[in-house]
C-alpha positions, 0 to 999 in steps of 0.5 A, a space after each residue: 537152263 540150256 547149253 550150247 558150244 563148240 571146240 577149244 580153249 587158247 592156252 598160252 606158254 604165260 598161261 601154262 607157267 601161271 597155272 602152277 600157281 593154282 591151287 585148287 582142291 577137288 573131291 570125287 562125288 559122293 565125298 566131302 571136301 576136307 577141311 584147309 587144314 587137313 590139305 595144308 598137312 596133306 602138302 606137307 606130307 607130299 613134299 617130305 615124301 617127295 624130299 624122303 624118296 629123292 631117288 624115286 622122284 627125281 629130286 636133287 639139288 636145285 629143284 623146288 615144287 610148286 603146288 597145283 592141285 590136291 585131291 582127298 579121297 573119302 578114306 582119306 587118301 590125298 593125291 598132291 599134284 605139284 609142278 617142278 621148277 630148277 633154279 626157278 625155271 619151270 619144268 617143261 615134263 616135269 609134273 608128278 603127283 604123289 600119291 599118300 594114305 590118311 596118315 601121310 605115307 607114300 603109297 604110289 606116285 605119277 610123274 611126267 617124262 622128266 626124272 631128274 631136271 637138272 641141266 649144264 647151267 643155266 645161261 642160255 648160248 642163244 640171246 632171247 632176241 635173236 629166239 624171238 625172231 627166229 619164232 616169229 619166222 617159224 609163225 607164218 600167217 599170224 598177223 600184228 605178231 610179237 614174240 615173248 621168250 620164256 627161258 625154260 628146263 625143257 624135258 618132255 621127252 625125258 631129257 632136259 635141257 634147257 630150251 627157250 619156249 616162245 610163244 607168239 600171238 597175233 590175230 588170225 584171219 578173222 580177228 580171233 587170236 592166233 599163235 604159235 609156241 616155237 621151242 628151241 635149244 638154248 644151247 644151239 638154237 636147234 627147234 625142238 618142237 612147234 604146236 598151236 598156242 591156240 586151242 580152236 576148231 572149227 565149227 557151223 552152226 544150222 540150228 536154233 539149238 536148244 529151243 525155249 529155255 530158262 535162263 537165270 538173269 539179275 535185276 537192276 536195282 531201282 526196276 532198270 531191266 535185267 541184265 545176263 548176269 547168272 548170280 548162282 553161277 557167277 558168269 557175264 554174258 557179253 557183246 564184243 561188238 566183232 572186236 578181235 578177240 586177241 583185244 578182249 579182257 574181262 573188262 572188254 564188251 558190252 553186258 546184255 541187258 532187256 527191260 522185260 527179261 525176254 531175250 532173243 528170238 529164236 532165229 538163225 541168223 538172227 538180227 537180234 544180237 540176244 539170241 545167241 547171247 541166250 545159247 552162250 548164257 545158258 550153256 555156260 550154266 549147263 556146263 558149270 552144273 555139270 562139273 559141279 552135280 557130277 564132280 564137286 567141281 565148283 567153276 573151271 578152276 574149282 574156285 567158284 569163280 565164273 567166266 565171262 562169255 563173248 558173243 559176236 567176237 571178231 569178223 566172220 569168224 565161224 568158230 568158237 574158244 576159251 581162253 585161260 589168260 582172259 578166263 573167257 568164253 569167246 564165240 564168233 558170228 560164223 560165216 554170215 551164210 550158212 553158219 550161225 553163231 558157234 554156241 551149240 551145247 557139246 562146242 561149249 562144254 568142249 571149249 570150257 573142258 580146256 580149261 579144266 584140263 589146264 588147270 589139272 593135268 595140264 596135258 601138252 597140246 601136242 603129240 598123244 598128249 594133244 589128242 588126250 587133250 582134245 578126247 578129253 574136251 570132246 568126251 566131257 563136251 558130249 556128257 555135258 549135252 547128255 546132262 542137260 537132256 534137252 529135247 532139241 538137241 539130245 544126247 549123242 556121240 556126234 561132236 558138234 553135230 548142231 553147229 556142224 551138221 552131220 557132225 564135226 567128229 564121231 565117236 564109234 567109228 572116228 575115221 568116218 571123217 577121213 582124218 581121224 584114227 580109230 586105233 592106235 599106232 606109233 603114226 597116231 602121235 604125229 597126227 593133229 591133235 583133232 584126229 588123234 583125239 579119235 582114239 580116245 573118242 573110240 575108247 570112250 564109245 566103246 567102253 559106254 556103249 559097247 562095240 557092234 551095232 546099235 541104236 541111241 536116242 534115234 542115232 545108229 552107231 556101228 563101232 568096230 573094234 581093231 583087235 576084233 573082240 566084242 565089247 559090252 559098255 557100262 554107260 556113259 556116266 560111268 565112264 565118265 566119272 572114270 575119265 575124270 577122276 584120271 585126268 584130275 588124279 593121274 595123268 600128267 603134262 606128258 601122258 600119253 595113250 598108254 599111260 591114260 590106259 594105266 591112269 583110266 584103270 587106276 580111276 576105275 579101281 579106286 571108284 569100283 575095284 580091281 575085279 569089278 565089271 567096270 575096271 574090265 571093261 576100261 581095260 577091254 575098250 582100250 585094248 580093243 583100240 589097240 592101247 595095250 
């Protein structure tokens, strides 16, 4: 098996809201899923730990919890994650796991910005109609735009209140999907925020990528070919015919199919539509077996369910996405001259990264969050392409560096890219999530690999600190299982740098203890970025 990527996910305000609907258990590595049962009992315990500690959660008159996610431990410590809703509307910032012993007794909790959700009624002074137009106005350069309102209790800030969430879609210039999620007081029509309803980035592609490679195909019966479907894994490698994306479903596209299980030629700019069929199918697969080997995680949503994978979507569009409505993987054609297709390994890994983060800690794609979000897509893209150990395109801290050469993004230095932070400051929340995804990018650099100069499967890395201390790494690997066990335990919609330090180290004691090497160097790279 090979993989192949780039960066993003298209996530919706619709799909933000239908994830509170998912329910999912996951286990840490090395330990065993508990039985149904014992996660039924587990969120009934939550929920009256919830009811039993009011004051502490928040909880009052009018709210009710919506299960998300369950996490149990191999001592039998369970982390229930559930979002709130007030009156049957949802909590913007109003996420909270609790956090409880075998037995069911609170032993700590994590919450989202909102404490108490309840607002001044529930009817909004401002009609729906007159927010939709309004956001389409605050949505230039979305074409064949509409607008859907969605009534909400908005407290990411901590205050809530009730505000209308909009979000408007359309295509963008090249057919791929495009969108805006406008948020305004229900009150007095006042804009609370803005940010992308999609989760994109760009990406050029000059490389034949993995190379020859294995791919895990299904027969036809009565001897009719082969078709890319991965029958351990479950995805579909499909043609969109340069359809726009935002027209694609799962039922969209045309399944590759061959007669002799020989797929592609291995060309850039290939004429043969299979070729980057063949890096889309395969990277997918690296990027199921990674969460899979290294987490437990069964699929993007850990329900074993696998995705269907878009090649040639869109016109020119040099760019690659996932999309939680459609649960699809889309890639584009690139530019036709000097970018190929957009299905590299960490792009891949990154983009279908999104979707994992949606269906856990759900971070909002804005403010620091946004760039936790994006670190995050960046960091487990990269570890996906440290998984597959191919010898084409090895293992390094250069996000994208296949599809966009040198590199979209690096992670010892991230300000190279003349956009991006190293360190953090209160400016790092105004930036564009893409670049103040870098503070979290030289986090996770230093706490792998250490500050100071050194050489990496053939790559040279000088990383700096911004507190000037010396860092020594604990491995990539390490870290890693350290950022995902914060992100699927205790991180929440609204955390930000400081709270991921807290998150991360919390990880770090659960997985190596409080005075552990590993916990010190989590607590030594963040401060050497300045998240104290």
């Amino acid at each position: 098996m090979s993989p192949s990527s780039s960066s993003r996910r298209f996530l919706t305000a619709g799909a933000i809201a239908a994830t509170a609907a998912l329910v999912a258990a996951t286990v840490t590595a090395g330990t065993a899923a508990a039985a149904p049962a014992g996660r039924d009992t587990a969120i009934d315990r939550a929920r009256a730990n919830v009811t039993r500690n009011a004051a502490v959660f928040g909880f009052t008159d009018g709210q009710d919890l919506v299960v998300k996610d369950v996490v149990q431990d191999s001592d039998g410590t369970q982390h229930v994650r559930f979002d709130r809703t007030y009156l049957g509307l949802t909590v913007v910032g109003g996420d909270l796991v609790v956090h409880q012993d075998s037995r069911g007794r609170l032993k700590d909790s994590s919450r989202a910005a909102a404490h108490d959700a309840a607002v001044r009624g529930i009817v909004p002074d401002v009609p729906a109609r007159l927010t939709a137009e309004r956001a389409l106005e605050a949505a230039p350069g979305i074409g064949n735009a509409g607008s859907s309102p969605e009534l909400v209790v908005w407290a990411a800030d901590g205050t809530p209140r009730l505000a209308w969430r909009t979000t408007v879609r359309g295509t963008g210039d090249h057919g791929q999907p495009a969108g805006r999620v406008v948020v305004t007081d229900a009150r007095t029509g006042e804009r609370i925020e803005a940010y992308d309803a999609e989760h994109q980035a760009s990406g050029t592609g000059r490389s034949e990528y993995t190379g020859d490679i294995t791919i895990d195909t299904t027969a036809r019966s009565g001897g009719g070919g082969y078709t890319l479907t991965d029958p351990l894994r479950g995805h579909v490698t499909k043609d969109a015919h340069n359809v726009s994306a935002d027209a694609l479903n799962t039922g969209s596209g045309t399944l590759f199919t061959d007669p002799d299980n020989v797929w592609g030629d291995g060309r850039k700019f290939s004429t043969d539509r299979a070729t980057a069929a063949v890096d889309a199918h395969a990277n997918t697969a690296w990027t199921y077996d990674y969460y899979k080997n290294t987490f437990n995680r069964s699929g993007i949503r850990n329900d074993g369910r696998g995705a269907t994978v878009f090649v040639h979507v869109g016109t020119a569009w040099d760019n690659a996405q996932w999309s939680d409505g459609c649960f699809c993987m889309m890639t584009g054609d690139g530019d036709g001259t000097t970018d190929p297709e957009q299905v590299d390994l960490d792009t891949m890994g990154h983009e279908m990264t999104h979707g994992v983060t949606s269906a856990t800690a759900n971070l909002r794609y804005s403010g620091e969050s946004g760039g936790l979000n994006e670190a995050t897509s960046d960091i487990f893209g990269t570890m996906v392409e440290w998984y597959a150990a191919n010898t084409v395109d090895k293992g390094d801290y250069l996000f994208s560096d296949q599809s966009t050469p040198p590199w979209l993004r690096r992670f010892d230095k991230p300000s190279l890219d003349g956009r991006s932070a190293d360190c953090w400051s209160r400016k790092v929340g105004r930036l564009d999530v893409h670049n103040s995804s870098g503070v979290g990018n030289h986090w996770f650099f230093l706490a792998s690999e250490g500050s100071g100069t050194r050489t990496v499967n053939g790559v040279t890395y000088n990383s700096p600190t911004c507190n000037g201390s010396t860092v020594t790494g604990i491995g990539n690997q390490k870290v890693a299982k350290i950022w995902y066990r914060a992100l699927t335990v205790y991180m929440t919609s609204t955390t930000d740098y400081k709270g991921a330090r807290t998150a991360s180290l919390n990880a770090a004691k659960d997985l190596y203890g409080a005075t552990s090497t590993e916990y010190k160097a989590v607590a030594a790279a963040w401060s050497a970025v300045s998240v104290a």
